[in-house]
C-alpha positions in Angstrom: 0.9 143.4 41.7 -1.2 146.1 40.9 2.0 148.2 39.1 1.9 144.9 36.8 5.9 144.3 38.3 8.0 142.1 35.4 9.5 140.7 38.7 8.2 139.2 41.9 10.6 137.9 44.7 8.4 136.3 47.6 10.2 134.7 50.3 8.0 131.4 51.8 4.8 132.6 50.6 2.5 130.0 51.1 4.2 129.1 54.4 1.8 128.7 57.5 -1.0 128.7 54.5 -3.9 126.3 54.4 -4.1 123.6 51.4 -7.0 125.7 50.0 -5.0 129.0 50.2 -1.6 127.5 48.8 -3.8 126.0 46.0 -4.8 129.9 45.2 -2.0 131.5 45.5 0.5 129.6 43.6 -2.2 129.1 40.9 -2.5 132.6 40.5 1.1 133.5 40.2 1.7 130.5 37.3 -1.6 132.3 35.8 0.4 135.5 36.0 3.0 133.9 34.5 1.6 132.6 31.5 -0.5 135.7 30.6 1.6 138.7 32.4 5.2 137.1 31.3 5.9 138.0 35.4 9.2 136.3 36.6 8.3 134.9 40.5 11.2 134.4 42.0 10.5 132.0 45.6 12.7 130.9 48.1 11.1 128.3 49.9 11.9 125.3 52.3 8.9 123.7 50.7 9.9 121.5 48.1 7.1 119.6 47.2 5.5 123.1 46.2 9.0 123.8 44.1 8.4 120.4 42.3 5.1 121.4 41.1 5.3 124.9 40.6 8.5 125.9 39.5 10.1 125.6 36.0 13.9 126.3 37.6 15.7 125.4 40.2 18.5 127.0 42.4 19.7 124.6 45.1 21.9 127.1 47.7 23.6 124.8 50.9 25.9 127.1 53.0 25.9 130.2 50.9 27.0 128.2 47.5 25.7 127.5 44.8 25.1 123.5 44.4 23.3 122.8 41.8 20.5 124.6 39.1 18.3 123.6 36.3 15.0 122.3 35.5 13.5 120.3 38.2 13.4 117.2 35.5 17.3 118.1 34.3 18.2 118.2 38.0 16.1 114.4 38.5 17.2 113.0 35.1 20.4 111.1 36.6 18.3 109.6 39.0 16.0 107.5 36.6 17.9 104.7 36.4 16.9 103.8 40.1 15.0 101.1 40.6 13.2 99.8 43.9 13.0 96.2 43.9 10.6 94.3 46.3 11.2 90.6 46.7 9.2 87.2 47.6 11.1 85.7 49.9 15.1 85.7 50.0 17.1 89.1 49.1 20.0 89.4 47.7 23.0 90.6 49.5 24.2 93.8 48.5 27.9 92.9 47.4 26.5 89.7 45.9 24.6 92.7 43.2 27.7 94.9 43.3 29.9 92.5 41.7 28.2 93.1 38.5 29.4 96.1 36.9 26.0 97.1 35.4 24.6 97.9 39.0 26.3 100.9 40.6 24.5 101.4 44.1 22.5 98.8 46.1 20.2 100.6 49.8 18.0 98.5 51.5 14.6 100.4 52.3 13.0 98.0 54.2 13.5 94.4 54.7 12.5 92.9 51.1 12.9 96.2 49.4 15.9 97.4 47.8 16.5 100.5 45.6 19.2 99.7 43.1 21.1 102.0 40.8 21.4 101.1 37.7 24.7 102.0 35.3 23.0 102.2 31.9 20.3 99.0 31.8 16.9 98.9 32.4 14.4 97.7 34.7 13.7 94.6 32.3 17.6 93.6 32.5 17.7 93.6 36.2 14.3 91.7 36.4 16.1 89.1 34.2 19.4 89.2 35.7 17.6 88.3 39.4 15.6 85.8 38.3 18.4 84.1 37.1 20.3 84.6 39.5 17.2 82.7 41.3 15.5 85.5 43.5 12.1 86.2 42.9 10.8 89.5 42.3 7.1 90.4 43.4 7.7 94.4 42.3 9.7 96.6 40.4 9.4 100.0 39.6 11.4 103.1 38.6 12.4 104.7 42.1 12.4 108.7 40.8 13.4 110.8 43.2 11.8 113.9 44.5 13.2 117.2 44.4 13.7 116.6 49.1 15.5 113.2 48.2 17.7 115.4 45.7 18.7 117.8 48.4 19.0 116.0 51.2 21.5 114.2 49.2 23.9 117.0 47.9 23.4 118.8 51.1 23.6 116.2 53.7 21.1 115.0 56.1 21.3 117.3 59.1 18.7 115.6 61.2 21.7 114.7 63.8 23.8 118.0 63.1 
């Protein structure tokens, strides 16, 4: 730093780091940012920290190049989740299916569900389910965080 570089590339830099430490050093590169103009470039397993701290993303499985953007561009298609907890009976997942509107129904515990939406809102499926006579006790918008995203174009390797 002290050549005032217009580039930094740090591999895992705050891995191993305690919370106070992390806190520091990442603050002080985005303040080195926003004065300096420096570029950080960071590859890092830790993607809560890339969530927070980073304004772009570069997602790399295998070698290849999978996906790249804003951390919010990258998230954006995922809004239209919703998790839905119910009082009492659920309904079955090809029983929500068969309406066009809802793309994906996974169960995430056993009155839960997280429901994909095609273009309606979390209003519209409240409605549709109570009509449909289920009774909702929550619903919420079920973003996604930058892991979920991953895991999910790169494939779960816990059993690999």
């Amino acid at each position: 730093m002290l050549g005032r570089p217009r580039l930094l590339i740090l591999d895992e830099p705050t891995n191993g780091m305690d919370p106070e430490g992390t806190r520091e050093i990442l603050g002080f590169l985005q303040e080195r940012v926003r004065n300096d103009g420096l570029t950080v470039f960071v590859s890092s397993h830790l993607l809560h920290e890339v969530e927070e701290y980073c304004d772009t993303v570069f997602v790399v499985d295998k070698g290849h190049l999978v996906a790249s953007g804003s951390v919010r561009e990258i998230l954006k298609p995922h809004e239209r989740v919703v998790r839905t907890t119910f009082a009492g009976r659920v309904p079955e997942r090809e029983t929500l299916l068969a309406d066009e509107r809802i793309k994906r129904v996974e169960s995430l515990s056993p009155d839960t569900l997280e429901i994909l939406l095609a273009a309606e809102d979390s209003a519209w499926l409240n409605r549709h389910l109570l009509e449909a006579g289920f009774r909702v006790s929550a619903i919420a918008p079920g973003h996604k965080t930058l892991k979920e995203f991953f895991l999910s174009i790169t494939g779960d390797r816990r059993h690999a």
